[in-house]
VOKE-186490 format. One record per residue (C-alpha): x, y, z; residue in one letter. Coordinates in steps of 0.02 Angstrom, whole numbers, plus 50000, padded with zeros to 5 digits. Layout:
N
XYZA
...
***
This chain:
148
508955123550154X
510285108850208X
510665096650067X
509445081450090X
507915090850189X
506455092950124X
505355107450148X
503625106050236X
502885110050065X
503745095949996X
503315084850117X
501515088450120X
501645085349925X
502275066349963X
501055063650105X
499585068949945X
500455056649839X
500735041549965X
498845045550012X
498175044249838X
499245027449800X
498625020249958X
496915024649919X
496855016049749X
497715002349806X
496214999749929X
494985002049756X
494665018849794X
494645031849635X
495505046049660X
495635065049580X
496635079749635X
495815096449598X
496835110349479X
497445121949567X
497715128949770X
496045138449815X
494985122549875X
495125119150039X
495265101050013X
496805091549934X
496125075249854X
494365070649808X
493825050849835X
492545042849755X
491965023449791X
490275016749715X
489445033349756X
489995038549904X
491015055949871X
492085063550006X
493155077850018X
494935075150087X
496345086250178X
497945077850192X
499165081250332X
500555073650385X
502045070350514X
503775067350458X
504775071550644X
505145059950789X
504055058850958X
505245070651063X
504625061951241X
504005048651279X
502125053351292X
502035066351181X
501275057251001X
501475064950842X
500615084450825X
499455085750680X
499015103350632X
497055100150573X
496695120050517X
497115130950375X
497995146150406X
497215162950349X
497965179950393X
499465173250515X
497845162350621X
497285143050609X
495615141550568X
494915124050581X
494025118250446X
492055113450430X
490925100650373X
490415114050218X
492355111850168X
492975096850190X
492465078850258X
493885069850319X
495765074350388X
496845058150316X
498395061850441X
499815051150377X
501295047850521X
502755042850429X
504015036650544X
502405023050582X
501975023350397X
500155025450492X
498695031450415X
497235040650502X
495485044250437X
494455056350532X
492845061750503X
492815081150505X
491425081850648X
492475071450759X
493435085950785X
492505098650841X
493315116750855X
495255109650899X
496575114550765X
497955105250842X
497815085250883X
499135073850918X
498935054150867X
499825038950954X
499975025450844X
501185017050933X
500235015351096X
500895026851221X
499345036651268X
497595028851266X
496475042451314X
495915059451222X
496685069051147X
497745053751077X
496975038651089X
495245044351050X
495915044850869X
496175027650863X
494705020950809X
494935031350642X
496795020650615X
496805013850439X
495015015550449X
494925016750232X
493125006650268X
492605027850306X
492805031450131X
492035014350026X
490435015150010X
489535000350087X
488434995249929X
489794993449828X
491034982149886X
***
């Protein structure tokens, strides 16, 4: 690996920590689980609301124009991306770091796709890219409304 890159493991790590640190500075708890074998990264907890996290994350450049940022929203299992269900985890937080943008999608909103790409800075406004906007620093998702 070149001096100075980081590999996507690596990066995924930072995206984890940069999510949890944004989190609890919007007075969210936070807890990571021990070990790799959950299919969810972070868990959040606000008043009693509970929710089950899988961070991803975007460190490249838009290479055209129109074409967003690609977010990978599946696990891989035997060389194939499986998308991941309600039973496993409840929202994607997709972090774009050249926007230092944050995107919290419910699970369901996704359906069966296992690839999305997000547009946070404007370029496309309908689906499969802008539908996601509505979920843009949308931290409200995980608070739970009782307990401000």
């Amino acid at each position: 690996m070149p001096a100075g890159h980081l590999g996507t493991r690596r990066m995924g790590d930072l995206a984890e920590l940069a999510f949890m640190y944004r989190a609890a500075s919007e007075r969210i708890r936070v807890a990571r689980p021990y070990g790799e074998s959950y299919p969810y990264d972070v868990l959040v907890q606000h008043g009693r609301r509970l929710s089950r996290i899988q961070v991803k994350s975007c460190f490249s450049f838009e290479k055209r124009r129109y074409t967003g940022f690609p977010i990978i929203v599946a696990s891989h299992w035997r060389g194939k991306q499986v998308g991941y269900t309600i039973e496993e985890v409840d929202f994607i937080a997709a972090y774009i770091a050249r926007c230092d943008a944050w995107y919290l999608i419910p699970i369901e909103s996704l359906g069966k796709l296992t690839n999305i790409r997000l547009y946070p800075t404007g370029r496309k406004l309908k689906r499969p890219g802008g539908f996601y906007e509505k979920f843009r620093e949308a931290w409200h998702l995980l608070k739970d409304e009782e307990h401000p």
